[in-house]
LOFI-313122 format. One record per residue (C-alpha): residue number from 0; residue in one letter; x, y, z. Coordinates in steps of 0.001 Angstrom, whole numbers, plus 524288, in hexadecimal, padded with zeros to 5 digits. Layout:
BEGIN
- n/res/xx/yy/zz
- NUM/A/X/Y/Z;
...
***
This chain:
BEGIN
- n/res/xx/yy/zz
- 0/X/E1734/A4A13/3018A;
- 1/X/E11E9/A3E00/2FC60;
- 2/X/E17D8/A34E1/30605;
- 3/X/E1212/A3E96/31198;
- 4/X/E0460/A39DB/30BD6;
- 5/X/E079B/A2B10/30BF5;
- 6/X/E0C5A/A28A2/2FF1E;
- 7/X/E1783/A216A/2FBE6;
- 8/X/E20C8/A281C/2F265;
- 9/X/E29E6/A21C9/2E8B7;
- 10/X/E3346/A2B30/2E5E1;
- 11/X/E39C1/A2576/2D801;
- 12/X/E4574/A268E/2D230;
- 13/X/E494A/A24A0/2C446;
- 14/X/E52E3/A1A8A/2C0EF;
- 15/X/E6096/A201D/2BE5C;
- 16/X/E6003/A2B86/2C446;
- 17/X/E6CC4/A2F66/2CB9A;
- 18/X/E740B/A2452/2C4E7;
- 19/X/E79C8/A20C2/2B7EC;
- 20/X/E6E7D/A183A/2B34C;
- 21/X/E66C3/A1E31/2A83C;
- 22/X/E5D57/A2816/2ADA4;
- 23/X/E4FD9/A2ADF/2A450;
- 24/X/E4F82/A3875/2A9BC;
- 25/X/E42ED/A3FEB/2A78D;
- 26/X/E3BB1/A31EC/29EF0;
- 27/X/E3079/A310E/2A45F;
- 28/X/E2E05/A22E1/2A1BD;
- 29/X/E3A80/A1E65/2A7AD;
- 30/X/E3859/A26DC/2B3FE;
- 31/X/E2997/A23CF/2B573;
- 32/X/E2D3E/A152E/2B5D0;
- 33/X/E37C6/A16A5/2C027;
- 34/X/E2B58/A1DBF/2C61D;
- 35/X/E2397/A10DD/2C635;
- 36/X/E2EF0/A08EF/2C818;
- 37/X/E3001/A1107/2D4CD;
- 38/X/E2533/A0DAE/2DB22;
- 39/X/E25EB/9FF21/2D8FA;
- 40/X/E31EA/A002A/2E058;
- 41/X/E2CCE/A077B/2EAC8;
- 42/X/E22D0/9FD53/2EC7F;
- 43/X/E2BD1/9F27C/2EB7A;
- 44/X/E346E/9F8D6/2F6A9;
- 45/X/E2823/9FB8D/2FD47;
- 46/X/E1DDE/9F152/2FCE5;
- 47/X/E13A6/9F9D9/305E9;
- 48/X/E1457/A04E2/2FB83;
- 49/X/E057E/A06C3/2F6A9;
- 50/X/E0411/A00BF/2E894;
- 51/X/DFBBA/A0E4F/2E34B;
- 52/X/E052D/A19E9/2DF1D;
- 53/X/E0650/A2700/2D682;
- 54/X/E10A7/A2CFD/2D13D;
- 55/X/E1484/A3B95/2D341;
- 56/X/E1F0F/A4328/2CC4D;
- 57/X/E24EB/A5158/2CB92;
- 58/X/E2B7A/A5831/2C191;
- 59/X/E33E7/A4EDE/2BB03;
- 60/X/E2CA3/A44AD/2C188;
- 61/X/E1FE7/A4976/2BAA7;
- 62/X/E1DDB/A4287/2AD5E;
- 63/X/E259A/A36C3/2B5FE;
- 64/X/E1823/A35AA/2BCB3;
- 65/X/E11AB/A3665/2B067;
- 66/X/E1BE0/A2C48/2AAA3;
- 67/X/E1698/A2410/2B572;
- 68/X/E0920/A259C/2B293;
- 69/X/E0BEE/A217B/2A40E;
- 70/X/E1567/A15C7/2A71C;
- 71/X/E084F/A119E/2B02C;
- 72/X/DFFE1/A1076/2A582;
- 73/X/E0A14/A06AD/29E25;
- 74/X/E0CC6/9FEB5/2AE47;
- 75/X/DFD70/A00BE/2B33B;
- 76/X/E0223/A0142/2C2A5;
- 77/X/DF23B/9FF91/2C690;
- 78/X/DFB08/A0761/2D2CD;
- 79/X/DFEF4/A138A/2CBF7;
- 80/X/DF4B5/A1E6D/2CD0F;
- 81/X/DFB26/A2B1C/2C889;
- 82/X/E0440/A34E7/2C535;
- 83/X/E07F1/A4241/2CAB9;
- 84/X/E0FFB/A4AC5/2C367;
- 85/X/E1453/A57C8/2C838;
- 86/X/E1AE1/A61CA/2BFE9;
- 87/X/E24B4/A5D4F/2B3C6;
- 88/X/E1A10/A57A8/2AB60;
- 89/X/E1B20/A5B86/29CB6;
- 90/X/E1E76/A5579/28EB8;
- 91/X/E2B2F/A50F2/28EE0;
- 92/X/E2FAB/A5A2D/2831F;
- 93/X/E29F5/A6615/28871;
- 94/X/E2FDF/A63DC/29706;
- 95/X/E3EF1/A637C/291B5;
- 96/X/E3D62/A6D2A/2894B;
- 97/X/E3846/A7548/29495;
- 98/X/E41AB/A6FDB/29DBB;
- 99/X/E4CF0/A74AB/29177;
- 100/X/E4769/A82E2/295D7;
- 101/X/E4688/A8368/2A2CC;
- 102/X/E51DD/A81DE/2AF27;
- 103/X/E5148/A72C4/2B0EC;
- 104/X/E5ACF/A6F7A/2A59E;
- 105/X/E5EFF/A6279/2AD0C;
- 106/X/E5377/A5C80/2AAF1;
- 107/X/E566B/A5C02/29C26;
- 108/X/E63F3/A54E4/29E9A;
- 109/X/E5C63/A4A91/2A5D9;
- 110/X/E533F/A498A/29999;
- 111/X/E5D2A/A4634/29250;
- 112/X/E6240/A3D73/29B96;
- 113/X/E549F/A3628/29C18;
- 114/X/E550E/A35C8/28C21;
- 115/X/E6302/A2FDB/28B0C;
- 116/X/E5DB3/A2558/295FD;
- 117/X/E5059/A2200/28E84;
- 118/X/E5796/A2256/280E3;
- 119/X/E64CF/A2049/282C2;
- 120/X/E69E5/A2276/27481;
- 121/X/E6541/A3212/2770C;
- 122/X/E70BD/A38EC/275AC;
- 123/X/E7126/A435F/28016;
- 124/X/E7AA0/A4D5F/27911;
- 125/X/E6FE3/A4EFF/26F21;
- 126/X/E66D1/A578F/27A20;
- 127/X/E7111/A5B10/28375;
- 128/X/E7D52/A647B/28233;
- 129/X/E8864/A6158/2885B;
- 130/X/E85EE/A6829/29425;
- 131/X/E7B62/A6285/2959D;
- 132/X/E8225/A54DF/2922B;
- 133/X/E8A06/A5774/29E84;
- 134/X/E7DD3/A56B4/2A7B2;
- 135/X/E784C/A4BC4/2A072;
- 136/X/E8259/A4468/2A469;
- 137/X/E8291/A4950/2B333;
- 138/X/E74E2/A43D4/2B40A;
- 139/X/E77E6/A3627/2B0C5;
- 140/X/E7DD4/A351D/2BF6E;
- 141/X/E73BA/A3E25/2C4BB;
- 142/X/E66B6/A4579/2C719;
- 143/X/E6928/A4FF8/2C56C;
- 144/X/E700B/A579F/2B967;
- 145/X/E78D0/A61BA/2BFC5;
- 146/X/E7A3C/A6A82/2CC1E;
- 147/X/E810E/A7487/2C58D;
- 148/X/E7BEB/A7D01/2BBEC;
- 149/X/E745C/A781B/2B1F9;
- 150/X/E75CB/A7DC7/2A20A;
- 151/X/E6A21/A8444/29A0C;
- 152/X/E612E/A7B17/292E9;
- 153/X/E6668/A81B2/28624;
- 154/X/E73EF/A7BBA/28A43;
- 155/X/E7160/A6E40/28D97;
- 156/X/E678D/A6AE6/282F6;
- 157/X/E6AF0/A68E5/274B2;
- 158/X/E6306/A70DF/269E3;
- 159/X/E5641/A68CA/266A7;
- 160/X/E5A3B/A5EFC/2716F;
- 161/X/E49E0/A5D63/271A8;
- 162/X/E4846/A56BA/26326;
- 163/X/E53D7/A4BBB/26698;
- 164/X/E4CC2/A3E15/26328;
- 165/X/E4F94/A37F6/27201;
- 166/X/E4B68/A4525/2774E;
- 167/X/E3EFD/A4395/27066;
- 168/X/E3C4A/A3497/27363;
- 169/X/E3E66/A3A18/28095;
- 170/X/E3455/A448D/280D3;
- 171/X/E29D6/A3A64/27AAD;
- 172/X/E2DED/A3102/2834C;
- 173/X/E2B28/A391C/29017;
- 174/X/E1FC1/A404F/28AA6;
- 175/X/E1221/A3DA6/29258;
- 176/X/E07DE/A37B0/28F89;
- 177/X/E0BE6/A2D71/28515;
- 178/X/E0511/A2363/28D72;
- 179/X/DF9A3/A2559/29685;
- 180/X/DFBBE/A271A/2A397;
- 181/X/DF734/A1D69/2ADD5;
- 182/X/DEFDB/A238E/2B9D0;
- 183/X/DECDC/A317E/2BB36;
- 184/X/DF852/A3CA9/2BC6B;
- 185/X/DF6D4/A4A0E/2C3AF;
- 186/X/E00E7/A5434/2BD02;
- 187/X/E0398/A600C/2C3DA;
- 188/X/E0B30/A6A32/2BD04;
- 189/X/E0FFB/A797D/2C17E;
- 190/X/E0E4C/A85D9/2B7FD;
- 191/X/E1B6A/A8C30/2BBD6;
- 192/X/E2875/A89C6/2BFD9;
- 193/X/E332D/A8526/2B6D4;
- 194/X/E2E12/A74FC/2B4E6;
- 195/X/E242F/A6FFE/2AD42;
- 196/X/E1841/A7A72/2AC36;
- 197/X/E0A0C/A75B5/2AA86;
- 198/X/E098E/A7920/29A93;
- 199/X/E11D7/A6DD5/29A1D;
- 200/X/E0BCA/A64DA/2A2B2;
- 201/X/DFF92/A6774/29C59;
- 202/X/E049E/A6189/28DA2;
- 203/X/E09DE/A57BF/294DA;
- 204/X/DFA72/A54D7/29AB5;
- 205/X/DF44F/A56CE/28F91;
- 206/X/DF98A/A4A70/28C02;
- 207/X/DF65A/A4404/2968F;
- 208/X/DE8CE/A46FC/29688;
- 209/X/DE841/A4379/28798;
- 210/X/DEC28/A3564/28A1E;
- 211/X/DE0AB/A3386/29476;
- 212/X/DEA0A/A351F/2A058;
- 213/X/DE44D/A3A01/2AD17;
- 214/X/DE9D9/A453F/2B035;
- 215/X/DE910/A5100/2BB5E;
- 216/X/DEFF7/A5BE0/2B6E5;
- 217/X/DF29C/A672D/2C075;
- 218/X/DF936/A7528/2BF79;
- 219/X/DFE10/A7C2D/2C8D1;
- 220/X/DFFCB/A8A40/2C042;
- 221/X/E05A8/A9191/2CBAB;
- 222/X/E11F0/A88D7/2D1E1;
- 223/X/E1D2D/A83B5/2CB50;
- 224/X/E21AE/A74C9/2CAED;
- 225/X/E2840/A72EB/2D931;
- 226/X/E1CC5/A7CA1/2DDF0;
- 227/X/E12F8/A7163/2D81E;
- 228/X/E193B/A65BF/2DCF8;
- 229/X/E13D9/A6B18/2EC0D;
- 230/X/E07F0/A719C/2E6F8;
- 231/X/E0316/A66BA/2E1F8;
- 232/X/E0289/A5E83/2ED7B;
- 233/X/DF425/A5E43/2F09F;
- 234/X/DF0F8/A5BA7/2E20E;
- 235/X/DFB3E/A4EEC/2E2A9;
- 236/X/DF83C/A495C/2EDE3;
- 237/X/DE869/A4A1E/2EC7E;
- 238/X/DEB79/A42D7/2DDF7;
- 239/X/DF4E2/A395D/2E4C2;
- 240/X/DE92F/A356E/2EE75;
- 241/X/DDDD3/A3503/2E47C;
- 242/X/DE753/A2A07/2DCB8;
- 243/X/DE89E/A23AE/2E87A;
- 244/X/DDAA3/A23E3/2EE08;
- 245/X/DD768/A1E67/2DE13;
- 246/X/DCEE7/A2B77/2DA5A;
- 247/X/DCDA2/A2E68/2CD16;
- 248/X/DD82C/A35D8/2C8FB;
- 249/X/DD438/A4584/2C410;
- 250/X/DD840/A49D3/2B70A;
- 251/X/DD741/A5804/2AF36;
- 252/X/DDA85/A5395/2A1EA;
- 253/X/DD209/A5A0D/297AE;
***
């Protein structure tokens, strides 16, 4: 959609994925730089690439694009002028401990494949059981944790698995807003479906908006997070051109 408008689109990956070099699954600071790492890249392989650029993430992808915006504030790219993130945006603690009650249970295998990575003395049989031990180590040589059927959250995670010391540097590590952002974000978030609902987004914008950030924050009460990603078209690509045309960017923090 974006190239069919005349942008260029870096589509990043993050290093180790597929392969048996560490992976920082789900770290947002890790993944945000291979984000801005990306583009140089691209622009390196493709001198004629423009020199302005945003950053636009779903899901997973979301507090990436934030990530960006906050690594940008440390690197001041006078190139970088936003961040887009699309459903997935929440507080760290409060998104796995969703995620522990809902049907995407790989997701927290890869979380504890992104803790062992960032702090390598974390010892992984502390959080997971030993079935879930099994698809831990199926995801060091892949992307995804298992085609066949997948255990209950009660069965792969250990009692309190939440209070473990790494588990916590995580969390604080990957929670927003501990540095301002740089450049304005629009964050789009659904009401229903089984992902990340608005009531979390908002704590997770709250802070934003208490650190001075710019932010757009927009609902969509009546579709659910794949639903949004289309939906929200118009919304995306008008904010993509107004960063790009250097208007002033809108904001509905209180």
């Amino acid at each position: 959609m974006y190239a069919g408008l005349g942008y260029a689109v870096v589509a990043s990956d993050y290093a180790g994925l597929g392969t048996s070099f560490p992976n920082a699954a789900l770290d947002m600071r890790s993944n945000a730089l291979d984000v801005i790492n990306a583009v140089a890249a691209a622009r390196a392989a493709l001198p004629q690439l423009g020199t302005s650029w945003v950053v636009a993430g779903y899901a997973q992808g979301s507090p990436v694009a934030t990530g960006v915006a906050e690594a940008e504030s440390e690197i001041g790219d006078p190139n970088y002028l936003g961040a887009i993130g699309i459903s997935g945006l929440a507080e760290p603690k409060e998104f796995f401990e969703h995620v522990a009650q809902g049907p995407s249970y790989s997701m927290l295998v890869f979380l504890a494949r992104g803790i062992k990575t960032v702090y390598p003395e974390f010892r992984v049989e502390e959080m997971l059981t030993g079935k879930a031990i099994r698809l831990y180590e199926y995801v060091s040589h892949s992307c995804v944790a298992s085609s066949g059927q997948m255990p209950a959250a009660s069965e792969m995670l250990k009692p309190d698995w939440e209070n473990n010391s790494y588990v916590k540097k995580f969390f604080a590590r990957n929670t927003l807003g501990r540095k301002p952002a740089f450049g304005p974000l629009l964050l789009i978030s659904s009401e229903t479906g089984t992902g990340v609902r608005s009531a979390l987004t908002a704590t997770a914008v709250t802070r934003l908006c208490e650190q001075k950030d710019r932010v757009l924050f927009v609902k969509y009460p009546a579709l659910n997070e794949s639903a949004v990603l289309g939906n929200s078209i118009s919304e995306q690509v008008s904010w993509i051109r107004a960063r790009f045309a250097g208007l002033s960017a809108p904001s509905n923090c209180p």
